[in-house]
Structures are given as C-alpha cells and as structure tokens.
VEXPASE-763648 format. One record per residue (C-alpha): residue in three letters; residue number from 0; chain; z, y, x. Coordinates in Angstrom, 1 decimal. Last residue first. Example, Ala and Ser with C-alpha at 12.3 -4.5 7.8 and 13.67 -1.06 7.14 Angstrom:
BEGIN
resn->SER	resi->1	chain->A	zz->7.1	yy->-1.1	xx->13.7
resn->ALA	resi->0	chain->A	zz->7.8	yy->-4.5	xx->12.3
END
This chain:
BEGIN
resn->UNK	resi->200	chain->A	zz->14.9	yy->22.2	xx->46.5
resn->UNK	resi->199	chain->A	zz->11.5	yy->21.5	xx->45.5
resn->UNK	resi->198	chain->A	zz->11.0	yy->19.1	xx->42.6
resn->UNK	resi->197	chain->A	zz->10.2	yy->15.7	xx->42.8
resn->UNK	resi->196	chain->A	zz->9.4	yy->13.0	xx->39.8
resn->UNK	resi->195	chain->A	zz->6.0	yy->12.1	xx->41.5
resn->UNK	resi->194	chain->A	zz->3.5	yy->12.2	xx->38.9
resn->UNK	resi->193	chain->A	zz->5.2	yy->15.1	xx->37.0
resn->UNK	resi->192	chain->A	zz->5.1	yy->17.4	xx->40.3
resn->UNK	resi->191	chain->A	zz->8.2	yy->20.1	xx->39.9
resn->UNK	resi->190	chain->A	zz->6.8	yy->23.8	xx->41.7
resn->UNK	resi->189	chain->A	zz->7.7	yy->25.8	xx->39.4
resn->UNK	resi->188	chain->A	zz->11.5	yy->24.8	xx->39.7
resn->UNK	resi->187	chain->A	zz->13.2	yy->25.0	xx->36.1
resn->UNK	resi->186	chain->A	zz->16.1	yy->28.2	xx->36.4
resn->UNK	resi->185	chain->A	zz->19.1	yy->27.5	xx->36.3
resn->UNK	resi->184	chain->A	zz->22.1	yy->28.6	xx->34.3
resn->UNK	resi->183	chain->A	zz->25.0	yy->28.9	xx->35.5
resn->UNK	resi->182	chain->A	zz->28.3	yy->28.0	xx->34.4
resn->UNK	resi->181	chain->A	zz->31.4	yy->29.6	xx->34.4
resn->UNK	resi->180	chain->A	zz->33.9	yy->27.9	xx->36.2
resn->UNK	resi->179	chain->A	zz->36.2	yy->26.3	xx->34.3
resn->UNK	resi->178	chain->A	zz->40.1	yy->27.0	xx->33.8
resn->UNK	resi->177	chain->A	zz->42.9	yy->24.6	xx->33.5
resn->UNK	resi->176	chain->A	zz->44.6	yy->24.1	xx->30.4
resn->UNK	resi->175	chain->A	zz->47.5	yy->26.6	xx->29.6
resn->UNK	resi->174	chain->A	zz->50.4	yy->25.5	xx->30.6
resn->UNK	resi->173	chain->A	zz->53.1	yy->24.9	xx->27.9
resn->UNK	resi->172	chain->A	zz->52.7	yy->20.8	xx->28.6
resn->UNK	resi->171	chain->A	zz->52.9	yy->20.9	xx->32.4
resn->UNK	resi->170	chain->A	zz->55.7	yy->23.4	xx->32.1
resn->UNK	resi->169	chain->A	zz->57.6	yy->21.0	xx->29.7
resn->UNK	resi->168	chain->A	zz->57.1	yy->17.9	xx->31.8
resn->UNK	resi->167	chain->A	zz->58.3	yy->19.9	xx->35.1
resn->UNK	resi->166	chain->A	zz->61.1	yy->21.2	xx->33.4
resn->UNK	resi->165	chain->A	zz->62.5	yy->17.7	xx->31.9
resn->UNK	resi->164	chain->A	zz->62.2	yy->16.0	xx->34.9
resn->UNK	resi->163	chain->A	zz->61.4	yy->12.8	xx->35.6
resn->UNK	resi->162	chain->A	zz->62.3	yy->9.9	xx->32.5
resn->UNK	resi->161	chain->A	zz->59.9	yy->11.7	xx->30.3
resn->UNK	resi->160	chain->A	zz->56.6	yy->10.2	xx->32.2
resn->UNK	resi->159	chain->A	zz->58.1	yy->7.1	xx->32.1
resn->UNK	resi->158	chain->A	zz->58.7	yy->6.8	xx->28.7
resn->UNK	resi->157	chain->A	zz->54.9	yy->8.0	xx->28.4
resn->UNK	resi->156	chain->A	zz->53.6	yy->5.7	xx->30.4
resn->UNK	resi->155	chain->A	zz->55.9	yy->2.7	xx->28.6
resn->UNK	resi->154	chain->A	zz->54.9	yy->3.7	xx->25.0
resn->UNK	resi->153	chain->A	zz->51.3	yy->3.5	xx->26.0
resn->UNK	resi->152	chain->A	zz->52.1	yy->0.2	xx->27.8
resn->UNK	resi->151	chain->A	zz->53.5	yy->-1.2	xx->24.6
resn->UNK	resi->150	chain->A	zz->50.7	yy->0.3	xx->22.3
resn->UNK	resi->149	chain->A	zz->47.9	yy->-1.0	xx->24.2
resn->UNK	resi->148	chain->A	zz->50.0	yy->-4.7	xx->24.7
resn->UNK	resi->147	chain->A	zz->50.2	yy->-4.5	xx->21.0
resn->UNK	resi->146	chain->A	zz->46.8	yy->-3.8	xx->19.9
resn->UNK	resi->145	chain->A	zz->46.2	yy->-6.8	xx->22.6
resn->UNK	resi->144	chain->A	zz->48.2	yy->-9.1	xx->21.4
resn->UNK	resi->143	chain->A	zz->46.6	yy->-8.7	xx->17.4
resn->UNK	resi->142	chain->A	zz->43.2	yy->-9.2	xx->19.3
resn->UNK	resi->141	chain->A	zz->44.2	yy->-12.6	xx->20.8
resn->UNK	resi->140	chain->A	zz->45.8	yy->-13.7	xx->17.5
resn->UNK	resi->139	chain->A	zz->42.4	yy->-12.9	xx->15.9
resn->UNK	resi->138	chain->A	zz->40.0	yy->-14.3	xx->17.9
resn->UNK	resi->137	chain->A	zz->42.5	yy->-17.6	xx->17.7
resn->UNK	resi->136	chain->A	zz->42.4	yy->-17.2	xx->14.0
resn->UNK	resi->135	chain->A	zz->38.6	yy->-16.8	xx->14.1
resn->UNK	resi->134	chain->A	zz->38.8	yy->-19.9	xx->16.3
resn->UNK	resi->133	chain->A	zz->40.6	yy->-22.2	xx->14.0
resn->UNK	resi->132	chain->A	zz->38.4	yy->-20.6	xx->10.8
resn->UNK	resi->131	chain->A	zz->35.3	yy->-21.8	xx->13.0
resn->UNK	resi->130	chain->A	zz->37.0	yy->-25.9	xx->14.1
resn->UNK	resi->129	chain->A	zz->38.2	yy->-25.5	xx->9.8
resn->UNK	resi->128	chain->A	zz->34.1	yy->-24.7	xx->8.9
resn->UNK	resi->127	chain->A	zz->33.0	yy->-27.5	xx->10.9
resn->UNK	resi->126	chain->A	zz->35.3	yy->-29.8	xx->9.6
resn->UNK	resi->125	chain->A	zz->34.4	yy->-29.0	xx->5.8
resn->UNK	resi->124	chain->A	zz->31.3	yy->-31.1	xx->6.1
resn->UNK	resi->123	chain->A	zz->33.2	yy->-34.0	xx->7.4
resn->UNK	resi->122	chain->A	zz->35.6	yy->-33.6	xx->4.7
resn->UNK	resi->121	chain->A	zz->33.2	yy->-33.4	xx->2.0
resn->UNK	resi->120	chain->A	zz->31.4	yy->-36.3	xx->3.2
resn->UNK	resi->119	chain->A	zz->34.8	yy->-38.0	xx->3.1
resn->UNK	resi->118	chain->A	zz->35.4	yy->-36.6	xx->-0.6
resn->UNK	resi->117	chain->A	zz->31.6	yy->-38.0	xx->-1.2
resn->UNK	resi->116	chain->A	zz->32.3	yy->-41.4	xx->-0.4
resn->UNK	resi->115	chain->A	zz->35.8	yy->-41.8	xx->-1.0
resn->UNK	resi->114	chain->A	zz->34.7	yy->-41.1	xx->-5.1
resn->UNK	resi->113	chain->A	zz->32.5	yy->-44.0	xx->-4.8
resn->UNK	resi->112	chain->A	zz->34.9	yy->-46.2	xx->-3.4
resn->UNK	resi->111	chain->A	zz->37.4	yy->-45.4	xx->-5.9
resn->UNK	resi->110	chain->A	zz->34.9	yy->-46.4	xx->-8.3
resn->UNK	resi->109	chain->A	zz->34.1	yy->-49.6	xx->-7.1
resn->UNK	resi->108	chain->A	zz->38.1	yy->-50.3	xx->-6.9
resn->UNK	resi->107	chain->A	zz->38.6	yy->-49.7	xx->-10.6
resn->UNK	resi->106	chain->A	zz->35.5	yy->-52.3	xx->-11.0
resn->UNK	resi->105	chain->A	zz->37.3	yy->-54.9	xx->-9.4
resn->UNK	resi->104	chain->A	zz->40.6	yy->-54.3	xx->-11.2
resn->UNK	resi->103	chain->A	zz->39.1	yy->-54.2	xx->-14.8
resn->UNK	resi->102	chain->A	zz->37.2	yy->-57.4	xx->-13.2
resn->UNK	resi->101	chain->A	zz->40.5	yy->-59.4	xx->-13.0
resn->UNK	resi->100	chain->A	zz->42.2	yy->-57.9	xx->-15.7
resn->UNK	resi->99	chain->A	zz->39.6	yy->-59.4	xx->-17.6
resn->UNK	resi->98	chain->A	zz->39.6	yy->-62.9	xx->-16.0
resn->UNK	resi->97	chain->A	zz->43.4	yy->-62.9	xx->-16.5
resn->UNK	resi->96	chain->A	zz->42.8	yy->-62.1	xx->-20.2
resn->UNK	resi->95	chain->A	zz->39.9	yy->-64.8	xx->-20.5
resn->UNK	resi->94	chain->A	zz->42.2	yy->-67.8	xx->-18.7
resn->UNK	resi->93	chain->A	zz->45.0	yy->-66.9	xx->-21.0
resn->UNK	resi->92	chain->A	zz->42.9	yy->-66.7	xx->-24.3
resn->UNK	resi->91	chain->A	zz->41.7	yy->-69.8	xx->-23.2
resn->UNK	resi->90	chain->A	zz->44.7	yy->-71.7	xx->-22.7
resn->UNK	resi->89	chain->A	zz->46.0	yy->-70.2	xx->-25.5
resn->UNK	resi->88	chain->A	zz->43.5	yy->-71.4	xx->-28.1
resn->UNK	resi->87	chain->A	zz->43.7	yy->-69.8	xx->-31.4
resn->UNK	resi->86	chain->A	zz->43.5	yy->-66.6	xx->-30.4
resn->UNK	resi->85	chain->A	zz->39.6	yy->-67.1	xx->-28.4
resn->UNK	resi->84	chain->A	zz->37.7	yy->-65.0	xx->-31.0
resn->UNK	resi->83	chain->A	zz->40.5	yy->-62.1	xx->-31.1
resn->UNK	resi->82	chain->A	zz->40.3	yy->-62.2	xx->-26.9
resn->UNK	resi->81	chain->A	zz->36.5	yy->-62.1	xx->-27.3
resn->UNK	resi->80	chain->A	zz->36.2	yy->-59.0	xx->-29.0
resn->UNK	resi->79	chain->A	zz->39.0	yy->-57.5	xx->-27.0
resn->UNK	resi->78	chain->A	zz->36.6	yy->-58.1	xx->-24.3
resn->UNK	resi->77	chain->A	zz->33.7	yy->-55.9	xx->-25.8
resn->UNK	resi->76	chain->A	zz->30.9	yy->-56.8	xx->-28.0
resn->UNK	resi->75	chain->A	zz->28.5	yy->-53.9	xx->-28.2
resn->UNK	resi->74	chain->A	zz->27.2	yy->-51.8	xx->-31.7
resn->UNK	resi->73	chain->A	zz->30.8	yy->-50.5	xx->-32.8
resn->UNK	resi->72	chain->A	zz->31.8	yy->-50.2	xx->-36.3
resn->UNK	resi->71	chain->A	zz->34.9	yy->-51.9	xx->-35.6
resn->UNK	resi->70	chain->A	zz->33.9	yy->-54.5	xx->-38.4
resn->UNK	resi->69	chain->A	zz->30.4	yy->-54.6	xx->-37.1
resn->UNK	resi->68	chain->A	zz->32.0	yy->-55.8	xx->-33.5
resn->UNK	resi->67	chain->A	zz->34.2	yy->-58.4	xx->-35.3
resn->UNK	resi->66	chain->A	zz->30.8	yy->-59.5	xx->-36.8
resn->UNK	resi->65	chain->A	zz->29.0	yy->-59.8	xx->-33.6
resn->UNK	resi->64	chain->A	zz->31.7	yy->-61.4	xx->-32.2
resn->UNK	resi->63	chain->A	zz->32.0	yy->-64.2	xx->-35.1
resn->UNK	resi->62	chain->A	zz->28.1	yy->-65.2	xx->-34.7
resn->UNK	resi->61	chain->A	zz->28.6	yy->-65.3	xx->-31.1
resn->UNK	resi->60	chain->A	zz->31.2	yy->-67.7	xx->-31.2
resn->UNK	resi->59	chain->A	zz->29.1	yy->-69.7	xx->-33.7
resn->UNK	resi->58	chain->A	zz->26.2	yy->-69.8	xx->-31.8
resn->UNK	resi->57	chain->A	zz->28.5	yy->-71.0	xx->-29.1
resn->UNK	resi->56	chain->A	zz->30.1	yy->-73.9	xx->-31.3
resn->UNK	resi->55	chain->A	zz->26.1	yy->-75.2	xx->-32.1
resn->UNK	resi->54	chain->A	zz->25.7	yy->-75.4	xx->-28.3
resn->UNK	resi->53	chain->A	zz->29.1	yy->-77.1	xx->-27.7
resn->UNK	resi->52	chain->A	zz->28.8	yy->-79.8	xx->-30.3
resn->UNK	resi->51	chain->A	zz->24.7	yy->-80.6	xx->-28.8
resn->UNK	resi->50	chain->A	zz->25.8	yy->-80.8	xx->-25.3
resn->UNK	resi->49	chain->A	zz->28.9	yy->-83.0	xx->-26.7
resn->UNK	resi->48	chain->A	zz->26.2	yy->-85.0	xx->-28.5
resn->UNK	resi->47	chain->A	zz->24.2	yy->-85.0	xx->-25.5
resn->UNK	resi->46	chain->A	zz->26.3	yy->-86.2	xx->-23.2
resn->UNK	resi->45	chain->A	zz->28.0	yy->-88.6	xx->-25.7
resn->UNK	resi->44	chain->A	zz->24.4	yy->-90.2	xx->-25.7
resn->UNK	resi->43	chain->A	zz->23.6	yy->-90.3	xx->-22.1
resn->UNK	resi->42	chain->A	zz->26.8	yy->-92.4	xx->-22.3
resn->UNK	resi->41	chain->A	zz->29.9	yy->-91.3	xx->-20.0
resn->UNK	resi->40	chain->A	zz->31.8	yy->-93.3	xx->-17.4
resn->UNK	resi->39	chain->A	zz->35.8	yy->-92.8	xx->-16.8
resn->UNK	resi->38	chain->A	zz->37.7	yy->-93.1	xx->-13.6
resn->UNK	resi->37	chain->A	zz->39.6	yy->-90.0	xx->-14.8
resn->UNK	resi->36	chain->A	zz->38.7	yy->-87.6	xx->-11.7
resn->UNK	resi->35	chain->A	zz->35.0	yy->-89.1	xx->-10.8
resn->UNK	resi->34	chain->A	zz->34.1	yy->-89.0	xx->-14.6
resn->UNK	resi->33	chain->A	zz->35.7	yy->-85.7	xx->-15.2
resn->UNK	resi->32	chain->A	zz->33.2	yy->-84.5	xx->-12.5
resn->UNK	resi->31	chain->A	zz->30.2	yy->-86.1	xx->-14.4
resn->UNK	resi->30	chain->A	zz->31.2	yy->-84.7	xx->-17.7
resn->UNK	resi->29	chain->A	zz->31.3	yy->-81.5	xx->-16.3
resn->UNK	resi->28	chain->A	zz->27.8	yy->-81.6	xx->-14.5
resn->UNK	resi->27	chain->A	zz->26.7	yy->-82.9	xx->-17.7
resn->UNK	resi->26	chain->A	zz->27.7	yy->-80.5	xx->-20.2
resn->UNK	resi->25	chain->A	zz->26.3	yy->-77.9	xx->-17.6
resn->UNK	resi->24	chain->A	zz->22.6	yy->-79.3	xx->-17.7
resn->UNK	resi->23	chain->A	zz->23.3	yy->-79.6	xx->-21.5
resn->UNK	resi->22	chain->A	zz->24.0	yy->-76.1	xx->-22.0
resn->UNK	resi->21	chain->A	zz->21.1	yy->-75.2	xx->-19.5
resn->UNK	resi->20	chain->A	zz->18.6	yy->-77.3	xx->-21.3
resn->UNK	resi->19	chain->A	zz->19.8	yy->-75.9	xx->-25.0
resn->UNK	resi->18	chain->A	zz->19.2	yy->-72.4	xx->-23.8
resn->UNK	resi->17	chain->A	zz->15.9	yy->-73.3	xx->-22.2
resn->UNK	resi->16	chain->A	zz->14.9	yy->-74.6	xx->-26.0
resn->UNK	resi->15	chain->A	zz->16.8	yy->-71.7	xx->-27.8
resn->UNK	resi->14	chain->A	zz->14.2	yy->-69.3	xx->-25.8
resn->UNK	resi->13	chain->A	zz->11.1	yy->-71.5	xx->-26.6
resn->UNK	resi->12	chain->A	zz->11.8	yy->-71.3	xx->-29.8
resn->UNK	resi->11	chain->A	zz->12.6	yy->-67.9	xx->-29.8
resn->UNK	resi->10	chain->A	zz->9.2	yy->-67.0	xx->-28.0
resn->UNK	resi->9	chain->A	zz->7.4	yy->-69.1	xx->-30.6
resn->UNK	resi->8	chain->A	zz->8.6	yy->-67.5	xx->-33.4
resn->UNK	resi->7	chain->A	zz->7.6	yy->-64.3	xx->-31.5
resn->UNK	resi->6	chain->A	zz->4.0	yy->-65.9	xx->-31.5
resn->UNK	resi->5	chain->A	zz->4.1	yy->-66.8	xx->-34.6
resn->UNK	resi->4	chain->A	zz->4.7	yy->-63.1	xx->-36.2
resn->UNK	resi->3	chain->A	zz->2.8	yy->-61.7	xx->-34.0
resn->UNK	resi->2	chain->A	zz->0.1	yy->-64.2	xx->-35.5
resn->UNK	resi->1	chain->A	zz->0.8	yy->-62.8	xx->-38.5
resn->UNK	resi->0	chain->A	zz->0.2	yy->-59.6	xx->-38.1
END
C-alpha cells in the first residue's frame, strides 16, 4: 500500500516537473521574441522567475475554475468558467470570447457536415426510386391516353354508324341474330394410329 502510495507521489512529481519545463520552455520563447521587438535582453534569472510567477498563477487559475465549476454543481469547466476567471483583465476576456465564438462556429460547421453526409446519401439513394416513380407516371399517362383513345374511337364507330340511315340501323338491331347450322356430331375414325397422329379421311 504504501509503495502505491510513493509511486503515485512520484508520478505527480514527475508530472509537475514536465509541466514546469514546458511553462518555462514557453516563458522563454516569449521572452526572446519581446527581446528582438523592444531591443531588450533578459537574465536566465528573470526567465525563470517569470517561468516560476506564471506557473504558480496557473495553478491558481485552475484552482478558481474548479471551484466556480463546484459552485454550478457541475463536474467540467466550461468557457463561461474561464470568462468569470479572466473578468478582471479585458484584453483577455476579449481574446478568450473571440476565441470561443471562434470554435462555437467551427464546431457548428462539423456538424452541418455530418448531417450533409447522410441527407446526400439519402438523396442518392432516393434517386433511384424518383427515375421508377418518373416512369410509373409515364406507364401511367400512357395508359390513361389509351382508355381514352378506346373510348373516343368507340364513340366515333358508333356516331358513325347512326349517321346512315335510321331504318337500316333499327332493322339490323330488331333482327333476330343469324341462325347456325345444326351441328353434327362425328363419329371418332377406327382406324386413327396414335404413333402417327393420322386418321383416315
């Protein structure tokens, strides 16, 4: 038990340690540019005092955003976290708020990317089914033309057909339909060969 204990003390440590490098790494590279702008050198030693000012400030920061977090009974630090830690400072507060709208408006772009994706998938699946509904509708029309072509040359035959004479249209509909010879019966030949399929005449 205790030497989990150690060796998680030792993970910290080592932690805050390559913290403490990269804060003074950057403290540096700052320093140095400021130097080249303002015509001004640095000390190793105000390096690493600033190094050492700015480190103990950020475990501050994150002290405070972990608490305003708490307050809000909420378990993440969110932006408006840090916008209420950087209020004293406007510059700051400026550079964070145009920062967050900044990636507010990225990430509204991601997801209207991702819902083109599947809308256009949509579409190209539903292109199919609109090139068959286009020729169902053709079948359709083309079908719907022809009921109607029937029914006008049906209505034309028989407009013609009353457009002779009267008479002759009435006697051809009172006479009786024509008579059929009876029909007779034959006999099945007795001499048909099933091999062959021929019969005598």
């Amino acid at each position: 038990m205790e030497e989990e204990v150690e060796a998680e003390q030792e993970q910290r440590f080592s932690h805050r340690q390559r913290l403490k490098a990269a804060v003074h790494y950057t403290v540096g590279c700052l320093c140095e540019e400021v130097a080249l702008d303002k015509q001004v050198q640095f000390s190793k030693q105000t390096v690493a005092a600033i190094s050492e000012v700015t480190f103990r400030q950020c475990e501050n920061f994150a002290k405070d955003l972990e608490m305003f977090a708490r307050h809000a009974k909420r378990s993440t630090v969110t932006t408006e976290d840090v916008k209420l830690l950087a209020r004293r400072s406007n510059s700051l507060l400026k550079y964070i708020t145009e920062k967050n709208e900044e990636i507010a408006q990225l990430n509204l772009e991601r997801k209207a990317k991702k819902k083109r994706k599947p809308e256009d998938e949509n579409r190209n699946s539903r292109e199919p089914d609109a090139e068959v509904e286009a020729a169902e509708g053709k079948r359709n029309g083309l079908l719907t033309f022809l009921a109607w072509w029937h029914g006008w040359t049906s209505q034309a035959s028989s407009s013609a057909l009353l457009g002779g004479d009267a008479s002759e249209v009435s006697k051809w509909q009172e006479s009786p339909p024509l008579q059929q010879p009876p029909r007779r019966d034959k006999k099945p030949c007795k001499n048909f060969f099933w091999k062959t399929f021929s019969s005598c005449k």
